[in-house]
C-alpha positions as CSV (number, residue, x, y, z in Angstrom):
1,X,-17.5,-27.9,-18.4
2,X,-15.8,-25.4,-20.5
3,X,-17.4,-22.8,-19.0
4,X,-17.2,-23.9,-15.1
5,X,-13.3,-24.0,-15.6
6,X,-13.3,-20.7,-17.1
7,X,-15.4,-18.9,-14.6
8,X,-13.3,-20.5,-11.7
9,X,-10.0,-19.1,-13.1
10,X,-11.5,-15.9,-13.6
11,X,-12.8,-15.6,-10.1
12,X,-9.2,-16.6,-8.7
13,X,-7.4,-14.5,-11.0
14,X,-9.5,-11.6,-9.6
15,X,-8.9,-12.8,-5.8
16,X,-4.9,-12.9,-6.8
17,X,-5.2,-9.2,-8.2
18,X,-7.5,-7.7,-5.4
19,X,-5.4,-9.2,-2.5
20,X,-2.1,-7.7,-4.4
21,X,-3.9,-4.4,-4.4
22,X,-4.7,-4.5,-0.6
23,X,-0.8,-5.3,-0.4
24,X,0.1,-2.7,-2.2
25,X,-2.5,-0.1,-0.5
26,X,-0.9,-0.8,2.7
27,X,2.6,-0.5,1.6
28,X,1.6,3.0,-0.2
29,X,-0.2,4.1,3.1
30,X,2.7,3.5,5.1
31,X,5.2,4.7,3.3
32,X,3.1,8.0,3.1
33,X,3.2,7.8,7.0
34,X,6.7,7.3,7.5
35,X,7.1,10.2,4.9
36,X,5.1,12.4,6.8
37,X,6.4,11.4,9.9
38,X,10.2,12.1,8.9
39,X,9.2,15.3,7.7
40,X,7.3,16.3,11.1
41,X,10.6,15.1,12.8
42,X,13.2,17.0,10.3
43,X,11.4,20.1,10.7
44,X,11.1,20.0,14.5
45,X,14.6,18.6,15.0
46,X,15.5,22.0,12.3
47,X,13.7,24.1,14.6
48,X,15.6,22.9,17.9
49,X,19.3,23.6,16.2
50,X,18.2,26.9,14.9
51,X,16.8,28.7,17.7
């Protein structure tokens, strides 16, 4: 019994840590995107004032 109980809190302790490393996957992507994005936008608006 011991070792059913065990094996079922391993297998949702690993379900609660993969799903908070999706999370945190998607928040790293996007804030990569929005980085980029600014950047792109900074430079062209840059380029626009200058010339």
């Amino acid at each position: 019994m011991y070792k059913v109980v065990d094996t079922l809190k391993n297998m949702f302790l690993d379900l609660f840590s993969m799903s908070k490393g999706f999370i945190y996957g998607f928040i790293m992507v996007g804030l990569f995107i929005v980085i980029c994005v600014a950047l792109i936008y900074g430079f062209l608006v840059l380029k626009n004032l200058i010339f």
